[in-house]
C-alpha positions, 0 to 999 in steps of 0.5 A, a space after each residue: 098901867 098893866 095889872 099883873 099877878 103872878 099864881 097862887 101857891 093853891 090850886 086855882 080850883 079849890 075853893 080854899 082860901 089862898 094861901 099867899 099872893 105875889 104881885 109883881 109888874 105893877 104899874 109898869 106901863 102908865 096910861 094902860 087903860 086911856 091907850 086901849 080903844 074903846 070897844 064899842 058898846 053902851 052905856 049900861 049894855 047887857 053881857 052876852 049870854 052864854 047859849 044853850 045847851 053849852 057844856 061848861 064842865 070843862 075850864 074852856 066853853 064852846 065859843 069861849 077861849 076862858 071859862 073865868 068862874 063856876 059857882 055852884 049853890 049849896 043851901 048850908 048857911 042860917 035856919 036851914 030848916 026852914 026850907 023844905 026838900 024841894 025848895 032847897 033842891 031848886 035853890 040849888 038847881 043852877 050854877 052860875 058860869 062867867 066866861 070870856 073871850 081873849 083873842 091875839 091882835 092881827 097888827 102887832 108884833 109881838 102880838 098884844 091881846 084884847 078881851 073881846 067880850 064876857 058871857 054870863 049864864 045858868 047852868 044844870 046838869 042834864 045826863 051827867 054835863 053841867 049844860 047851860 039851860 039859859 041864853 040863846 037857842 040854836 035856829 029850829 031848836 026847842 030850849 033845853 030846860 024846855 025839853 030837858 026839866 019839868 014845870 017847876 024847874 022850867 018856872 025856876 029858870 025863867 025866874 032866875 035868868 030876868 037876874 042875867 038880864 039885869 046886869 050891866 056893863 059900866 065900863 068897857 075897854 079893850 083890856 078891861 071889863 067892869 060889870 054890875 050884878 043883881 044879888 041877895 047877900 047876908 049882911 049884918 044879920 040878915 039878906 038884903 039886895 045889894 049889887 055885886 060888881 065885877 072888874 076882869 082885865 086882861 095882861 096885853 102881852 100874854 093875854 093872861 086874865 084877872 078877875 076881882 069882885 066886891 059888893 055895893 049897897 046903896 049908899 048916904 052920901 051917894 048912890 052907891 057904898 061898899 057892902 063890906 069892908 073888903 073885896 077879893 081877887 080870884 084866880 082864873 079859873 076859879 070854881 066855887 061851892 057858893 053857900 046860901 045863907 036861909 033866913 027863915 023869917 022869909 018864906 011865906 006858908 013855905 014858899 022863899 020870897 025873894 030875900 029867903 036865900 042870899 049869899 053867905 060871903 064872897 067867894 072865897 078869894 084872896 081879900 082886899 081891902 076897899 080903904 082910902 080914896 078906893 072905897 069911892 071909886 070902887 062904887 062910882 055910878 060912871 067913870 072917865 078915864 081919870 077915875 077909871 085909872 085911879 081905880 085899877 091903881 087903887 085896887 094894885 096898891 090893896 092888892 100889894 098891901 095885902 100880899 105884903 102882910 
């Protein structure tokens, strides 16, 4: 089964909904997934980190063949009176950057693709270049937050990049990548933890990459549940304004717990709905290859739904 989406009329930078989404090629090559050797890789794994002092401004990052999402934070949701200067200054500080790495195969004619791998990172701009200030430092160099920010932002970096360490990879395939993320989300009136996960693929012939995403919460009847009634699908490249939602009631003598910030709403994408058997399967814990399949089938059928109204 290969996934395959044809552009968005709107620009793949803008941070505007889509205005309409055409999918085409669906399902056309059953058993994608089961035919793609798995990479080797654990359970559970942590993503690759992006290293540091990477420049990420452009839409490809050094070492890196795709620079798949930017999302830069911006405190313009809730009480946002709560939050003093400072504190907004350095909710604001780091901007999220998600990249892979496609490569063509050596032993096929006409040549397929695999995703080798998928980075994460944190990044600030440091002398006009939004730079990574996480991830590994180049032998016999001093960490660029370290030479670059002061106390307070340095302590903020440390902070924020145990979030990195957190997520997980929950499945692994030559074409495919499924990911969980640590999060804070605005949901039902107030910012709660919840569980981003992050599904990217790849079309094997072209090498063209897909990117969709939707939130989990944990769940009655098992561990895990959609966190809302929908995911989206984001083109590649994607750069996001990311807005945080301020809940006052969660700073302690000014200073943010870990709750005062979360994110007002997913990134602004082309939406689908998490209805049906999908709304299992998007929330399993692990995934044979049965599931895994009935998965990408699932989120092709809401993707089709969807373009079709």
């Amino acid at each position: 089964m290969t996934i395959s989406m044809r552009r968005f009329r709107g620009g793949p930078r803008g941070t505007s909904r889509p205005r309409s989404l055409a999918v085409w090629g669906l399902l056309a090559a059953a058993g994608w997934i089961t035919a793609a050797s798995p990479v080797a890789a654990q359970p559970l794994a942590r993503l690759t980190k992006i290293a540091d002092g990477a420049v990420v401004d452009g839409d490809q990052v050094p070492g890196w063949s795709h620079r798949v999402l930017l999302a830069r934070p911006k405190v313009a949701a809730g009480e946002i009176e709560a939050a003093s200067d400072l504190v907004k200054q350095h909710a604001e500080l780091l901007s999220f950057v998600l990249v892979a790495e496609v490569e063509p195969t050596a032993d096929h004619a006409p040549p397929e693709h695999v995703l080798k791998d998928v980075g994460v990172g944190l990044a600030t701009e440091i002398d006009g270049q939004l730079r990574v200030v996480t991830g590994p430092v180049a032998p016999h160099e001093q960490p660029l937050r370290s030479a670059q920010l002061g106390f307070i932002a340095n302590r903020v970096v440390t902070a924020a990049e145990r979030s990195l360490d957190e997520m997980r990879i929950v499945v692994r395939r030559t074409t495919l990548i499924l990911f969980d993320s640590p999060a804070v989300i605005h949901l039902n009136g107030s910012n709660r933890h919840a569980v981003i996960r992050s599904m990217i693929w790849i079309d094997p012939p072209s090498g063209k990459l897909h990117h969709a995403l939707w939130a989990m919460q944990p769940g009655r009847q098992r561990a895990w549940e959609p966190a809302l009634e929908h995911g989206v699908y984001l083109p590649v490249p994607f750069q996001e304004d990311r807005i945080l939602h301020v809940e006052g009631q969660q700073f302690r003598f000014g200073i943010p717990t870990a709750t005062a910030f979360g994110l007002a709403r997913l990134p602004p994408g082309f939406p689908f709905l998490l209805d049906g058997r999908l709304r299992e399967r998007a929330c399993q814990e692990t995934y044979d290859e049965d599931a895994l399949r009935e998965l990408a089938a699932g989120l092709i059928a809401a993707l089709r739904r969807s373009g079709d109204g």
